[in-house]
C-alpha distance (Angstrom), angle and dihedral (degrees) to the residues before:
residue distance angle dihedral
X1 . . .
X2 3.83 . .
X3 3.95 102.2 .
X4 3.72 111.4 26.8
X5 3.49 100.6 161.2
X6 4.17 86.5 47.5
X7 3.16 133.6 29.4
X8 3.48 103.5 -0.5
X9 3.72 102.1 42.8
X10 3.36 99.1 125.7
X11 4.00 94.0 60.8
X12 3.63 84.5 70.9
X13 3.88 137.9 107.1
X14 3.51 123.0 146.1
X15 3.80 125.8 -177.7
X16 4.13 117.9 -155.7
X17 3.64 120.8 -163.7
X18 3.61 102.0 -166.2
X19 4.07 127.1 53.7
X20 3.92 91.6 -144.3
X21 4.02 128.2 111.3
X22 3.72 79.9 -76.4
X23 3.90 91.4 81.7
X24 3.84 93.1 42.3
X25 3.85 88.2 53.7
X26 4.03 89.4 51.5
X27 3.60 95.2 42.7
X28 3.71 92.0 51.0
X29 3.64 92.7 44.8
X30 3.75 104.7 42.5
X31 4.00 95.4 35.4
X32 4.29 80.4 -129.7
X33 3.93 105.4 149.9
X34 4.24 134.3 -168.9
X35 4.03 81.7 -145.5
X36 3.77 90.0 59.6
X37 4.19 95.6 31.3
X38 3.82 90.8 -119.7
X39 3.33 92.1 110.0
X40 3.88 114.8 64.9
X41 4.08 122.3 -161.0
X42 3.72 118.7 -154.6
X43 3.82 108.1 179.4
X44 4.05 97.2 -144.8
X45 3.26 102.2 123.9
X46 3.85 109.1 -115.1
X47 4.19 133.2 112.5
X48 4.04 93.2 -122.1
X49 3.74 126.9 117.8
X50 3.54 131.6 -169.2
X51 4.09 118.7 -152.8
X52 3.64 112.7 -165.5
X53 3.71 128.7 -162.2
X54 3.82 106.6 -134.8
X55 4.07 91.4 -167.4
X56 3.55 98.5 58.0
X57 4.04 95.2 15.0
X58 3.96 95.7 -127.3
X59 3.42 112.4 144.8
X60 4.22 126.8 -177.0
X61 3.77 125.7 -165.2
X62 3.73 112.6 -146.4
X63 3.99 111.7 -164.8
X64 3.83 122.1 -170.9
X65 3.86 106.9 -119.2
X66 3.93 118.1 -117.8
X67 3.73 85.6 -142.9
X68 3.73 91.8 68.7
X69 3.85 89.4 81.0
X70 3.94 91.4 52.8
X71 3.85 93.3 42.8
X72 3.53 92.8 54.8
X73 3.66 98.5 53.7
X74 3.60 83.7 57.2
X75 3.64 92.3 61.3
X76 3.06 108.3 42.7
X77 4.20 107.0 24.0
X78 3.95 86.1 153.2
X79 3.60 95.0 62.7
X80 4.22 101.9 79.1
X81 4.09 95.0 -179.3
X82 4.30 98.7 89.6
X83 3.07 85.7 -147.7
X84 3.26 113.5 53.1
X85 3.69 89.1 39.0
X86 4.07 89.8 59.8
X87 4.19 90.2 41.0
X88 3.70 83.8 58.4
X89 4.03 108.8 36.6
X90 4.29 84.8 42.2
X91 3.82 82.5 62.1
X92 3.78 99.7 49.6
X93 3.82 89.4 36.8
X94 4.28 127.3 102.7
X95 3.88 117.8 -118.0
X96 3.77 79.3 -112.2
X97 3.67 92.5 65.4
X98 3.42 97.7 41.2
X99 4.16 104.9 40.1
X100 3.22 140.5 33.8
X101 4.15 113.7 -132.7
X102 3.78 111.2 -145.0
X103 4.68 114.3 168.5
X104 4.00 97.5 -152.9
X105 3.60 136.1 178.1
X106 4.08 111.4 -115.1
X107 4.06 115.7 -172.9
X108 3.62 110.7 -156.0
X109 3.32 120.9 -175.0
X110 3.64 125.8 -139.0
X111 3.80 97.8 -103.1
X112 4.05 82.0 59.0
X113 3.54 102.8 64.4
X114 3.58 128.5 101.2
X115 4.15 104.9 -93.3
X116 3.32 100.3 15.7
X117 4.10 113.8 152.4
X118 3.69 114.2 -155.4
X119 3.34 135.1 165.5
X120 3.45 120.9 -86.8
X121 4.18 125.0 -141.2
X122 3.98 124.5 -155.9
X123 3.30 119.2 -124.6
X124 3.89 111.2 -115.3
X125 3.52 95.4 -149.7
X126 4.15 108.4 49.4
X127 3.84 97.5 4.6
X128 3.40 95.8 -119.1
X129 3.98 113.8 147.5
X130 4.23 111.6 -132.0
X131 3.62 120.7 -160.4
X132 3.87 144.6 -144.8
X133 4.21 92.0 29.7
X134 4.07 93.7 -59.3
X135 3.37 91.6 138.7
X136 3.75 124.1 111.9
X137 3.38 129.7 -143.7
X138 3.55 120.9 -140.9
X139 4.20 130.5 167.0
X140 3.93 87.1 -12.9
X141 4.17 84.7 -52.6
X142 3.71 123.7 136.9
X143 3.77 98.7 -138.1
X144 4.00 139.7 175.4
X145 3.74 125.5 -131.8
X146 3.50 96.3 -108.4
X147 4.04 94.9 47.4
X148 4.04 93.2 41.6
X149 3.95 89.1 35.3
X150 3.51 105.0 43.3
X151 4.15 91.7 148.1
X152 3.93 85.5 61.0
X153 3.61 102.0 40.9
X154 3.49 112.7 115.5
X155 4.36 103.2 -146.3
X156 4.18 126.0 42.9
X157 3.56 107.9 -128.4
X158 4.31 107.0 -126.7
């Protein structure tokens, strides 16, 4: 993909696993946005992305290396700040060093793409609609996550 904030931003999804300055770099970078479901969150903890190319459906997964850390206070053993020994040595560094390089198969469904209309339910316990099929269905019940989830919702209604 040679312009993916241009012309061909609509090749592009890229999934994140980490909400850290990492995703804010890729975002800026690759154009990829939650508001426009290119860009995919997956909360497991880790700086890796992977970009996938919905036109030809190639996908890599580029993981920061742990060994990065280790490298750099190699380089640069006069520097005592970590962090400013890591800014600089991540500079000086190969892609190599720094990332691990991983081509991977990614199966999105339709509902996942960027643009996609669906149809949206109403949830038939707080009224709230849900989009792109999140709905579950539970004792013949049209439910949200929150409502049929309530162990994994994330606020207490007062």
């Amino acid at each position: 993909i040679d312009d993916p904030r241009g012309k061909d931003r609509k090749r592009l999804v890229t999934f994140v696993e980490i909400d850290r300055c990492a995703t804010d770099a890729v975002a800026v970078v690759t154009g990829c946005r939650l508001g426009k479901r290119a860009l995919k969150f997956r909360d497991w903890g880790k700086v890796a992305a992977t970009f996938v190319d919905l036109s030809t459906s190639k996908a890599i997964r580029v993981a920061a290396k742990e060994s990065a850390k280790a490298l750099a206070r190699q380089m640069h053993p006069e520097i005592e700040n970590k962090n400013q020994q890591q800014m600089l040595a991540y500079r000086e560094m190969s892609d190599d060093d720094l990332f691990a390089m991983q081509w991977v198969k990614v199966e999105l469904p339709p509902e996942e793409f960027p643009g996609y209309k669906g149809d949206r339910a109403v949830c038939e316990i707080c009224g709230e609609g849900i989009n792109f099929r999140r709905e579950v269905r539970r004792e013949g019940k049209v439910l949200c996550h929150a409502c049929a989830c309530t162990e994994d919702r994330y606020y207490e209604p007062l």
